[in-house]
PLY file of the C-alpha trace (Angstrom):
ply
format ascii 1.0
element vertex 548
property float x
property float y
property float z
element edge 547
property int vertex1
property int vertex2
end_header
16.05 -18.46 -29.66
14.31 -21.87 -28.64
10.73 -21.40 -28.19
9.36 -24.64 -29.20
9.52 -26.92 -25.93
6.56 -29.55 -26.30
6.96 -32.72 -24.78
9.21 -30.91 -21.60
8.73 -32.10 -18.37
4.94 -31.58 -17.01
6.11 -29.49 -13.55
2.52 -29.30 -11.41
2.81 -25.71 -10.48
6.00 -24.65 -9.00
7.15 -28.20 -7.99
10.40 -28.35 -10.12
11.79 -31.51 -8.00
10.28 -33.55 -11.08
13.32 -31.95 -12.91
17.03 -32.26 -12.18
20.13 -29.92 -13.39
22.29 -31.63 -15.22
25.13 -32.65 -13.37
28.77 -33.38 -13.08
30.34 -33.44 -16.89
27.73 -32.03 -19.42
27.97 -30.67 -22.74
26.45 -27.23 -22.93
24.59 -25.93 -25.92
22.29 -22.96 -24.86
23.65 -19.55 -25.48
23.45 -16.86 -22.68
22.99 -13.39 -22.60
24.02 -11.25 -20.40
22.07 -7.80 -19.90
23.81 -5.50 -17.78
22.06 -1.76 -17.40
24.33 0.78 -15.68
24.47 4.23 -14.84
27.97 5.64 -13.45
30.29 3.43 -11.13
32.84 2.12 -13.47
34.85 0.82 -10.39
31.69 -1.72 -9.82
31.16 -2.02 -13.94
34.77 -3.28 -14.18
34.63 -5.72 -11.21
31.53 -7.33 -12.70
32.72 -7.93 -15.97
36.06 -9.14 -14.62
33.73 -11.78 -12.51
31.74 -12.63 -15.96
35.56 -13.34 -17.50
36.20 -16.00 -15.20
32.78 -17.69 -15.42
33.49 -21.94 -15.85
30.37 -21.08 -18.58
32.29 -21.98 -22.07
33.40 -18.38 -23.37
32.09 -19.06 -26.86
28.36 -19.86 -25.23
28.34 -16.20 -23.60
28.00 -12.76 -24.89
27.44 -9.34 -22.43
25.57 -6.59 -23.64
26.33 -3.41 -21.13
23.83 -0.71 -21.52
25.11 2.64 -20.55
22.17 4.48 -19.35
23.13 7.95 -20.38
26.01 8.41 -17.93
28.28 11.18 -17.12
30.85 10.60 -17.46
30.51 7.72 -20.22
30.74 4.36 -19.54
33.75 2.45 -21.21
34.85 -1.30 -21.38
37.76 -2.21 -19.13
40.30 -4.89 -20.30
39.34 -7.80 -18.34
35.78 -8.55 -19.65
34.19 -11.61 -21.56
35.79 -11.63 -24.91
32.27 -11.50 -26.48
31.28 -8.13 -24.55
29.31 -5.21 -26.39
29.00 -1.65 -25.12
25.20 0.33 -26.25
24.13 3.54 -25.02
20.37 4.14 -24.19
19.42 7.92 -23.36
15.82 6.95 -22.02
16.19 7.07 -18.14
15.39 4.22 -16.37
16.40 0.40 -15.74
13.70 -0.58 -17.65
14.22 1.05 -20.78
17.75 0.14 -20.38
17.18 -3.72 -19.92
14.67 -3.33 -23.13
17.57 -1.91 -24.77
19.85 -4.58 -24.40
17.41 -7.14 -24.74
16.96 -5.83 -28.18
20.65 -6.32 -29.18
20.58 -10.14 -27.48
20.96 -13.36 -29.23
20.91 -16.10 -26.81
18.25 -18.74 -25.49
18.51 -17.28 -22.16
18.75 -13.82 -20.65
20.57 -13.50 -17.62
19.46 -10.22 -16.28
22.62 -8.85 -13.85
22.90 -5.32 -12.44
26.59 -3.67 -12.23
27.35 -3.82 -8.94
26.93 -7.87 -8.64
29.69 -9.93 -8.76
28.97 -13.47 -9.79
30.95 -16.40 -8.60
32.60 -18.45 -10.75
29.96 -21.37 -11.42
26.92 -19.13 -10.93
26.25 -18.87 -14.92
26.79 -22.77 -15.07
24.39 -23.56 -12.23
21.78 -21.01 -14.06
22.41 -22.86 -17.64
22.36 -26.43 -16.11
18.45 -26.11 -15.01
17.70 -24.38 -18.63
19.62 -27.38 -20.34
16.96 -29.47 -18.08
13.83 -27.33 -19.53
12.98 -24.39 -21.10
10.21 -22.25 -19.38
12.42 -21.41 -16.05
13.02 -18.55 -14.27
16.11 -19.38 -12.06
17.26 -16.85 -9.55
20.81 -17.16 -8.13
21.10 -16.13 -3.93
22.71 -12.62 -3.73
24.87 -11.69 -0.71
25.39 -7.97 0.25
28.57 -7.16 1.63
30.34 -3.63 2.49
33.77 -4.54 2.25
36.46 -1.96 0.63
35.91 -1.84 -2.91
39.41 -3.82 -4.25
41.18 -2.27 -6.92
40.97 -5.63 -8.94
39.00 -8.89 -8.55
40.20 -10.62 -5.73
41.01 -14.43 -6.38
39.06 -15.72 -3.37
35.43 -13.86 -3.63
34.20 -15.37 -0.33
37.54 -14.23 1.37
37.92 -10.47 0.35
33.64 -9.69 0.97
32.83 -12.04 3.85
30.94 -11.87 6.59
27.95 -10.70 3.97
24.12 -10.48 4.99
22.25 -12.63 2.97
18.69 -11.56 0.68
16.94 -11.96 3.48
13.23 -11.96 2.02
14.30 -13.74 -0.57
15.61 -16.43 1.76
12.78 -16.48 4.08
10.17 -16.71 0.82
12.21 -20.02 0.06
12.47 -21.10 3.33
8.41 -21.38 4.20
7.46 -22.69 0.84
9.53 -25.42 0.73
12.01 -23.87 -2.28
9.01 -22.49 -3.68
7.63 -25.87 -4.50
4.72 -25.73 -1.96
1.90 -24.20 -3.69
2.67 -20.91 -3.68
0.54 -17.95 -4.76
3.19 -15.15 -5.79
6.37 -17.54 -7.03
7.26 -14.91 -9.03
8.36 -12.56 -6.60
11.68 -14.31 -6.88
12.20 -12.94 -10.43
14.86 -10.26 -9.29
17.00 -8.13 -11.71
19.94 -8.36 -10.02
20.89 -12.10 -10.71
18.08 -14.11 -12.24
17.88 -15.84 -15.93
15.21 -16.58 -17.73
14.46 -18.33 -21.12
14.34 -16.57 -24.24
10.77 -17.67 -25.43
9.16 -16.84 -22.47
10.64 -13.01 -22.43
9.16 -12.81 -25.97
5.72 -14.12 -24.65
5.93 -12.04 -21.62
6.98 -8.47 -23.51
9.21 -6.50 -22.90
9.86 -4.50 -19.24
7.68 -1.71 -18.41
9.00 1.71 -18.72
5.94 3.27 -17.16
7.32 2.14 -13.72
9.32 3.75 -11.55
9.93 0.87 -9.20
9.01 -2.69 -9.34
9.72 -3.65 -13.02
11.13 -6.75 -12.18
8.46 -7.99 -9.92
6.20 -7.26 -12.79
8.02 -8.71 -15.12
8.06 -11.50 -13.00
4.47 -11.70 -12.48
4.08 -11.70 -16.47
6.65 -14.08 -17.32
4.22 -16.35 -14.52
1.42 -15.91 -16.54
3.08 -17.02 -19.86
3.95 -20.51 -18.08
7.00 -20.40 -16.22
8.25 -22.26 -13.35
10.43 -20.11 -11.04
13.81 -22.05 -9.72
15.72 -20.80 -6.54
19.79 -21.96 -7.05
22.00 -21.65 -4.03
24.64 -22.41 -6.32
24.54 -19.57 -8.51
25.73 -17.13 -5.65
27.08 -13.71 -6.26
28.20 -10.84 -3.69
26.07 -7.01 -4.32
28.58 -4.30 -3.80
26.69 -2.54 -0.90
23.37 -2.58 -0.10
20.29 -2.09 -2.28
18.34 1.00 -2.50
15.32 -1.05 -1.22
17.60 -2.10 2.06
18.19 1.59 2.47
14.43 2.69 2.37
12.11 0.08 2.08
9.38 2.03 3.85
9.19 5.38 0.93
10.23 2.17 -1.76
7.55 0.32 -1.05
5.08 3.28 -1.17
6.41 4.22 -4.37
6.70 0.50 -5.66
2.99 -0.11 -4.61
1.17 2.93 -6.16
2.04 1.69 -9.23
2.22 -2.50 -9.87
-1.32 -2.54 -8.02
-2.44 -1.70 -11.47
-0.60 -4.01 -13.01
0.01 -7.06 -10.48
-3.88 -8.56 -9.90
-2.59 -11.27 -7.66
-1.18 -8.79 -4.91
-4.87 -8.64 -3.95
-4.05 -6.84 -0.60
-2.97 -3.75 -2.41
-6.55 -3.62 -4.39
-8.22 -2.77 -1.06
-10.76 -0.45 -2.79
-14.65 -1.74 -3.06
-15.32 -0.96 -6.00
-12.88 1.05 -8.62
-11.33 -0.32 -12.00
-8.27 -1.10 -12.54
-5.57 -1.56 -15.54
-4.96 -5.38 -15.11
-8.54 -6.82 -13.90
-8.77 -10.16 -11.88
-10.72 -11.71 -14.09
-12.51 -11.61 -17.68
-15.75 -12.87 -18.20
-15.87 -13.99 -22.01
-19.83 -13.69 -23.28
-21.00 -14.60 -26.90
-22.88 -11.11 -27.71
-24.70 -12.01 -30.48
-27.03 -14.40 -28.46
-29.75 -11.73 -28.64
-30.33 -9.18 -26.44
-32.13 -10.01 -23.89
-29.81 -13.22 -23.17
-27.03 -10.82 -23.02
-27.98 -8.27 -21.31
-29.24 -10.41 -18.11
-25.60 -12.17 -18.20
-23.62 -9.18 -18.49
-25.96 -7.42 -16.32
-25.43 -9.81 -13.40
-22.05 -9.99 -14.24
-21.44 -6.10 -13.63
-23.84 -6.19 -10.25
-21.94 -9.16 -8.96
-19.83 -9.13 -5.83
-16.51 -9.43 -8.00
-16.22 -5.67 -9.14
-12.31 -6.18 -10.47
-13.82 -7.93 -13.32
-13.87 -6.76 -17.06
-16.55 -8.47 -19.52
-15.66 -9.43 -23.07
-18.56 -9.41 -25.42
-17.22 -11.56 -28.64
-19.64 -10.49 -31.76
-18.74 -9.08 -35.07
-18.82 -5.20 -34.35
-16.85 -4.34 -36.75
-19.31 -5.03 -39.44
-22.13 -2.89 -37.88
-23.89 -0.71 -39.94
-26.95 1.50 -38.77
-29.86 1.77 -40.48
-31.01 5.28 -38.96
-34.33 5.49 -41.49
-35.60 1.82 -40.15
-33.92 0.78 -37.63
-36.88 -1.86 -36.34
-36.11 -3.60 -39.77
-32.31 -3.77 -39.14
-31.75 -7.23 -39.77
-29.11 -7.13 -36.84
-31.06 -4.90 -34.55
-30.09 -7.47 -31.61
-26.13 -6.68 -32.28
-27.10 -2.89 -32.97
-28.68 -3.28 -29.14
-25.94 -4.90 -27.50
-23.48 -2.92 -29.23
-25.35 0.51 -28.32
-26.16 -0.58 -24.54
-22.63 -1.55 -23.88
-20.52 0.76 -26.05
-19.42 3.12 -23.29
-19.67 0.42 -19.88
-16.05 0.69 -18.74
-15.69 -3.05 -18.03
-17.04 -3.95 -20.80
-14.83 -5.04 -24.07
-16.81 -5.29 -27.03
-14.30 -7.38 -29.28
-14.60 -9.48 -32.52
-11.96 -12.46 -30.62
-12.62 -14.30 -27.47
-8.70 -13.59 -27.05
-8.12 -12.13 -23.31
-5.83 -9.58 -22.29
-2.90 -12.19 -21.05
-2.09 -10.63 -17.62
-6.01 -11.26 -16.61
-5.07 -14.43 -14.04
-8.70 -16.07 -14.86
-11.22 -15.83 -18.03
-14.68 -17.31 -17.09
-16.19 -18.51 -20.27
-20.04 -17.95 -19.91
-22.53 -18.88 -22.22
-25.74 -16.33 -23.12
-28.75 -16.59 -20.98
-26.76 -18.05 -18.07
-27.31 -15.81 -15.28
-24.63 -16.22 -12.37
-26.29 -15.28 -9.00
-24.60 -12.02 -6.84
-21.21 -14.14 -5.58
-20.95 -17.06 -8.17
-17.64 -15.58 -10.09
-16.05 -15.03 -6.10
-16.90 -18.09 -4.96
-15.57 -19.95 -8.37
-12.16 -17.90 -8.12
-12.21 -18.43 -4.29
-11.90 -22.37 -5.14
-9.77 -22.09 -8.34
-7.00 -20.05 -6.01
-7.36 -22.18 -2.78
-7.33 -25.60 -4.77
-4.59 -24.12 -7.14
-6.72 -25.05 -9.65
-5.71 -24.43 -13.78
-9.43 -25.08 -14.51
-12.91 -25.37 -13.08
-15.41 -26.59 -15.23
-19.30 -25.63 -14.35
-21.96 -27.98 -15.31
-24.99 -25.93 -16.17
-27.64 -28.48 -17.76
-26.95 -31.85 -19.32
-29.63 -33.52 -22.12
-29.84 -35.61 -24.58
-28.26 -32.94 -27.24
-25.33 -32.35 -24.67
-24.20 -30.60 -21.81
-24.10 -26.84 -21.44
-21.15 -26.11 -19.21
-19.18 -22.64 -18.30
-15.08 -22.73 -17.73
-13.42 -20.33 -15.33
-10.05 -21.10 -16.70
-6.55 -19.91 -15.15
-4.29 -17.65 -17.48
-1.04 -19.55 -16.24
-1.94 -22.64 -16.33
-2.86 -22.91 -19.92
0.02 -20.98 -20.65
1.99 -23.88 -19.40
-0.08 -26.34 -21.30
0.40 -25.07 -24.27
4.28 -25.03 -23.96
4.52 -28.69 -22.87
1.47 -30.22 -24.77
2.05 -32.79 -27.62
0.89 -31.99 -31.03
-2.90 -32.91 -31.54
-3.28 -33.37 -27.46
-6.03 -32.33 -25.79
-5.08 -29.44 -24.19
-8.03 -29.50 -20.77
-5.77 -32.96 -20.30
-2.43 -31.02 -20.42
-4.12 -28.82 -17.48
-5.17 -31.51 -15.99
-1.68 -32.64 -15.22
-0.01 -28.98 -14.59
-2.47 -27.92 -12.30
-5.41 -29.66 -12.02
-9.11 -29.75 -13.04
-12.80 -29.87 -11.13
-16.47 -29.82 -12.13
-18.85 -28.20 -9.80
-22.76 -28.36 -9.92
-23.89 -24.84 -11.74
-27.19 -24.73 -9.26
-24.89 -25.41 -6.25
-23.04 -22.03 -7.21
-26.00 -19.89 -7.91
-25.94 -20.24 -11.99
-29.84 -19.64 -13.13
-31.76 -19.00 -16.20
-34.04 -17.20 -14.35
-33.21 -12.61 -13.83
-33.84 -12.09 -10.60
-33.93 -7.85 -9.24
-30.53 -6.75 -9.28
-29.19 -5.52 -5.80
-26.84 -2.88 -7.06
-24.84 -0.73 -4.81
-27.91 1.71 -3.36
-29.62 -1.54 -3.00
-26.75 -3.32 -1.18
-26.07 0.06 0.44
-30.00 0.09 1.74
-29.13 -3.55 3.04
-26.19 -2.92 4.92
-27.93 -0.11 6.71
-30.66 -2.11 7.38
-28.50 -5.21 8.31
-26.57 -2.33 10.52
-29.63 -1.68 12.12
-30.69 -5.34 12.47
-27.55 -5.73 14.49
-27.68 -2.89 16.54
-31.47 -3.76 17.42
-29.65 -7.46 18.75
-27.45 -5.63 20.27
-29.65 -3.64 22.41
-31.76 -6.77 23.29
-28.87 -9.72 24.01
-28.12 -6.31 26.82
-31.15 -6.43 28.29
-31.39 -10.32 28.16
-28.19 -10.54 30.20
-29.37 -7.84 32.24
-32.76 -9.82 32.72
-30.44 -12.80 33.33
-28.69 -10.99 35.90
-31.68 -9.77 37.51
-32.73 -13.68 37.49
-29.63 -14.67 39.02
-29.35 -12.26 42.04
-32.92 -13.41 42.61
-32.00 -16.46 42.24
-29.40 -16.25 45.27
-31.41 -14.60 46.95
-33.94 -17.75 47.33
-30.99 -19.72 48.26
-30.21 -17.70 50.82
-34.07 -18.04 52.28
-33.78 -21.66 51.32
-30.54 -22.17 53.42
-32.67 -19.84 56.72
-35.29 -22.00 56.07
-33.41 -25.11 56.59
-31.87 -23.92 59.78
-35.23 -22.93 60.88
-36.92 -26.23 60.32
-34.14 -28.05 62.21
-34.06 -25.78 65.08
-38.71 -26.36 65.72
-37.46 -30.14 64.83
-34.90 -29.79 67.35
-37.58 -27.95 69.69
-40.49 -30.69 69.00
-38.14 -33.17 69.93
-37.86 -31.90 73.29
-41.50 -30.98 74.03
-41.91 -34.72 72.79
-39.92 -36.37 75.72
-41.10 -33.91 78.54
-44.69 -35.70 78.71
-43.21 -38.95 79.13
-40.93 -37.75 81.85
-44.08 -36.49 83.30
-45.74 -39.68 82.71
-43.00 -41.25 84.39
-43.15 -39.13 87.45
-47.04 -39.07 87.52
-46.72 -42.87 88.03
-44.23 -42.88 90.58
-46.32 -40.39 92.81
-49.54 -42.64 92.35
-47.41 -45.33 93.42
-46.34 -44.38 96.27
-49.57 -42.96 97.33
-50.88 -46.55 97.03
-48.38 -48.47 98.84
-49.14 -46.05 101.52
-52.69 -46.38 101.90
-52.24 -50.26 101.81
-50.03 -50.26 104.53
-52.25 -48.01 106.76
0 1
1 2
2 3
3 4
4 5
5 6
6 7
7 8
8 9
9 10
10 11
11 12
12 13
13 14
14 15
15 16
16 17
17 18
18 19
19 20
20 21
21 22
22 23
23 24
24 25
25 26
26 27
27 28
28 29
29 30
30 31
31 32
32 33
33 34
34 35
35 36
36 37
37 38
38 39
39 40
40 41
41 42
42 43
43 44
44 45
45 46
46 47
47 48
48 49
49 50
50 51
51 52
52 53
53 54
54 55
55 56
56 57
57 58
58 59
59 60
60 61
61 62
62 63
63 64
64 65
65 66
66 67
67 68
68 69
69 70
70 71
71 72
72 73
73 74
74 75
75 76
76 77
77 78
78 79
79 80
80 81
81 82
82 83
83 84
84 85
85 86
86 87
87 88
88 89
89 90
90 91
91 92
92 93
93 94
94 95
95 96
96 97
97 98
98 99
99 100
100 101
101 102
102 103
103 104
104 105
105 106
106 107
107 108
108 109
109 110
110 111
111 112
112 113
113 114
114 115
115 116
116 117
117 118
118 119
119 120
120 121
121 122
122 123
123 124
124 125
125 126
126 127
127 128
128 129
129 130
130 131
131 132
132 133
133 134
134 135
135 136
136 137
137 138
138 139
139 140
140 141
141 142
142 143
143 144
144 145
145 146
146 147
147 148
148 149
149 150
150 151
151 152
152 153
153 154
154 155
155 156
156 157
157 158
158 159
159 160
160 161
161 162
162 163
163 164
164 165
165 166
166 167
167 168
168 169
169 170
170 171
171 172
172 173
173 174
174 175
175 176
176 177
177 178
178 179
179 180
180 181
181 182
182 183
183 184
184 185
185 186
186 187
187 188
188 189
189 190
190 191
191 192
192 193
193 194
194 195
195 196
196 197
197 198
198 199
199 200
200 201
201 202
202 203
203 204
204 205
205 206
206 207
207 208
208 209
209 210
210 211
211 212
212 213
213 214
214 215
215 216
216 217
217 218
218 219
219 220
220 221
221 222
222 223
223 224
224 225
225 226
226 227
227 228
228 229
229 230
230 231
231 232
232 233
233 234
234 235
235 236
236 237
237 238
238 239
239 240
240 241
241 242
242 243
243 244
244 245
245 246
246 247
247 248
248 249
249 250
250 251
251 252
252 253
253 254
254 255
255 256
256 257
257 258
258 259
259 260
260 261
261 262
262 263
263 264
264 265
265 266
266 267
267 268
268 269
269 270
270 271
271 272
272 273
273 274
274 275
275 276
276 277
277 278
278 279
279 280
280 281
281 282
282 283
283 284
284 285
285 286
286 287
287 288
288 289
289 290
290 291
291 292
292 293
293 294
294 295
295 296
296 297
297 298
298 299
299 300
300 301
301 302
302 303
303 304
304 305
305 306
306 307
307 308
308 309
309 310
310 311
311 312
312 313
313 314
314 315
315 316
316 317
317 318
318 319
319 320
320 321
321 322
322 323
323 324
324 325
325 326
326 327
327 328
328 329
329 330
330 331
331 332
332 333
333 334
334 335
335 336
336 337
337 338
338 339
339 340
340 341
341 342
342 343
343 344
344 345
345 346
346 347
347 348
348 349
349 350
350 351
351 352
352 353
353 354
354 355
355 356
356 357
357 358
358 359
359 360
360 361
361 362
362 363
363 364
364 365
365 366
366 367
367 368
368 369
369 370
370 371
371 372
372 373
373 374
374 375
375 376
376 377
377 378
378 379
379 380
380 381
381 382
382 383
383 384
384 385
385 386
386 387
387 388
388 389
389 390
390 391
391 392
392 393
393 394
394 395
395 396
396 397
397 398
398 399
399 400
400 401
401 402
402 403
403 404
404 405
405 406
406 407
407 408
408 409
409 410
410 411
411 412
412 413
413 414
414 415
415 416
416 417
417 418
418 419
419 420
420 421
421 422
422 423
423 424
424 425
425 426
426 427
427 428
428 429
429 430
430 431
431 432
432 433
433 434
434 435
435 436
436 437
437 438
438 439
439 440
440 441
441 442
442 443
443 444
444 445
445 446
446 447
447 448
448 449
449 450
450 451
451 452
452 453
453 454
454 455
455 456
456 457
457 458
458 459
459 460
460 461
461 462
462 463
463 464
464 465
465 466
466 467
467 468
468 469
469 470
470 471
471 472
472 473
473 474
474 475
475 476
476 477
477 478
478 479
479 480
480 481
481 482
482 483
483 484
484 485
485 486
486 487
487 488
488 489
489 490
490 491
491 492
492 493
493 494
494 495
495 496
496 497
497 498
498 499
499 500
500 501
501 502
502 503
503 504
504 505
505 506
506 507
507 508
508 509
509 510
510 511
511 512
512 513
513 514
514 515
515 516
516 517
517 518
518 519
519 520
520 521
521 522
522 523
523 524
524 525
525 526
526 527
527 528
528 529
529 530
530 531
531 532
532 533
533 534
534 535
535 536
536 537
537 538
538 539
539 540
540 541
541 542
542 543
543 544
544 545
545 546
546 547
């Protein structure tokens, strides 16, 4: 199997453009594996392995493992199949166990996972083998079409003629569609690793483990999410097209699927954070580790763990690295215990829940982020949240946090993403610094410790009564605002009525001043009208006297 792939192409997250298939004439030299798990319908079985037979893939490059998964009656092999094709028989119910079973039995560099009721056309295999000739940590994912045409009796000639019109994946397609081929930073690319026709490289199925037989539904989306996490890129091939002989159980009943499907890979799946709704429970897969040295002494510790466990993150677990295994207890003296401080740590922590007390500062691999913290550090009530908040917005692979710088050095803490070094380490050169390799996959920040609430200094935890006592109060706070902005606006409204009201006078007022204006006016020119015919009278008088 090839496992070995430093000095590959550096792909920045899921942008694969920087690679190309091989095209036109190429000389092939990866072998491919076909896993096929079925259970009954040896009409479908026989049409799919007819399909494989007349793959342009060379012959010699190809073997298919079909696992019959217990099935009444048997399965058998018809005689139009690839010449290299192996029958097995697993008893253990179940897809997964099946694909586990034929994985077992494969020899290849890739494994081409393909259900028995897919028919492949005849360059799909090629167009799946030219990306991993290009590099070797994909995940490429041919486009199924679902078609109920009659079931022939043999392979037709003309695939597209005999099964068309077909409805396409459609959530596959539309998951393409608005991330630009997956290319555009997206947070879940490995929802596209579907069983029904998707290949993946060798190595990374051996990093990634084997499929979960503990699920009912999902496996392959949790496969998928693992085989992210070791470091693969996840490539979407409209060439590689293939027809699905009905439609899938999911298309039948998504709704009960989904409920089923979900109960279980929120466990599992951290990054389907919508599913992990609860405040505050544990769960099998945590978001994130928090990596502690424990044998800082115990004070140190405990206020870092302690804030750690009272911090706003609660899908967290804590790793405390110290050499517990060596622990002896001196019950007679124990203040003379030479490693009392480990004895205390050890004893304080030794049934927490989210806390790991391990000898290695090696993290469960399905964790998405490990913050490495050192002793003493205390991270305030939403410092991991808000770190993890950047890391996943930024698609960041690593954010280092500068916590005090001296003359003897700097004292910095990493919140460092699973993937991303997973990648690094599969592309890095030998002797290259590997912070440099993550650098280039996925990119690396410094932020300012104080800026993110990192302290030396225990402050009163909250806890949950405490936060509990706050909401209330907060609850109460608000309501009290509440009450008041009401009877401001009533007050306001009060105001403003009032305030029309004086308009209204202001407006009678107005009239009223014009109309005694209008009046004074008047009574103004009535005296000199009287003046006027005062004078006339005298005059007259006068002219009459002087003439008698």
């Amino acid at each position: 199997m090839t496992t070995s792939v430093a000095g590959s192409a550096r792909v920045r997250g899921n942008d694969y453009r920087i690679l190309e298939p091989l095209l036109g004439d190429f000389t092939p030299e990866l072998k491919v594996s076909v896993v096929i798990p079925a259970y009954g319908g040896q009409d479908k079985l026989d049409l799919a392995l007819a399909a494989l037979a007349g793959q342009t893939y060379p012959a010699e490059l190809t073997e298919v493992i079909v696992v019959d998964n217990a099935s009444a009656p048997p399965l058998r092999l018809p005689a139009v199949r690839p010449r290299d094709t192996r029958l097995i028989v697993c008893a253990e119910p179940g897809r997964a166990s099946a694909r586990n079973a034929g994985l077992a039995q494969a020899t290849g560099d890739v494994i081409h996972w393909l259900d028995s009721d897919v028919l492949l056309t005849p360059g799909a295999i090629e167009a799946h083998m030219r990306w991993h000739h290009a590099a070797p940590y994909l995940v490429v994912t041919g486009y199924l079409r679902f078609t109920d045409a009659e079931l022939p009796a043999e392979l037709p000639a003309d695939l597209e003629e005999h099964f068309e019109p077909a409805e396409p994946h459609t959530w596959i397609v539309d998951l393409v569609e608005r991330t630009d081929g997956l290319t555009d930073n997206p947070q879940r690319p490995f929802s596209l690793h579907v069983g029904g026709a998707t290949s993946v490289n060798a190595g990374l199925v051996e990093a990634a483990g084997l499929m979960d037989d503990e699920l009912i539904l999902g496996q392959d989306t949790e496969m998928g999410y693992r085989l992210s996490q070791a470091g693969a890129v996840f490539v979407p091939e409209p060439a590689a097209r293939a027809y699905h002989l009905g439609p899938t159980m999911r298309m039948r009943d998504k709704q009960p699927i989904d409920r089923v499907s979900h109960a279980f890979v929120a466990d599992r799946i951290p990054s389907y954070r919508w599913l992990r709704g609860h405040p505050g429970r544990q769960w099998k897969v945590p978001y994130a580790t928090v990596a502690v040295d424990g044998t800082a002494g115990y004070e140190s510790v405990r206020a870092t763990v302690d804030a750690l466990l009272a911090c706003t993150v609660p899908d967290l677990s804590v790793l405390l690295v110290g050499p517990w295994d060596t622990l002896e207890h001196d019950h007679r003296a124990p203040l003379k215990d030479p490693d009392l401080d480990l004895v205390l740590v050890h004893g304080h922590y030794r049934y927490e829940g989210r806390v790991i007390l391990s000898v290695t500062e090696s993290a469960d691999p399905a964790v998405p982020f490990v913050l490495r913290l050192p002793p003493g550090w205390i991270p305030g009530e939403d410092s991991l949240a808000r770190l993890l908040d950047l890391a996943r917005d930024e698609g960041l692979g690593l954010v280092n946090v500068l916590l005090h710088e001296s003359s003897q050095g700097v004292v910095a803490a990493r919140l460092e993403r699973a993937s991303a070094f997973a990648r690094a380490r599969l592309v890095a050169a030998p002797g290259e610094n590997l912070d440099d390799v993550v650098d280039t996959v996925a990119g690396v920040s410094w932020v300012e410790g104080g800026t993110y609430g990192f302290t030396t200094e225990a402050a009163p935890l909250l806890g949950r009564r405490g936060a509990y006592r706050a909401r209330l109060e907060a609850q109460a706070e608000a309501a009290r605002l509440a009450k008041e902005t009401e009877r401001l606006r009533a007050q306001v409204a009060k105001w403003r009525d009032e305030a029309q009201r004086w308009r209204k006078s202001a407006v009678e007022l107005r009239r009223e001043v014009g109309t005694l204006r209008r009046r004074l006016a008047t009574a103004g020119r009535a005296p000199q009208s009287l003046r006027v015919v005062v004078s006339t009278t005298m005059k007259r008088a006068l002219r009459k006297r002087l003439r008698g």
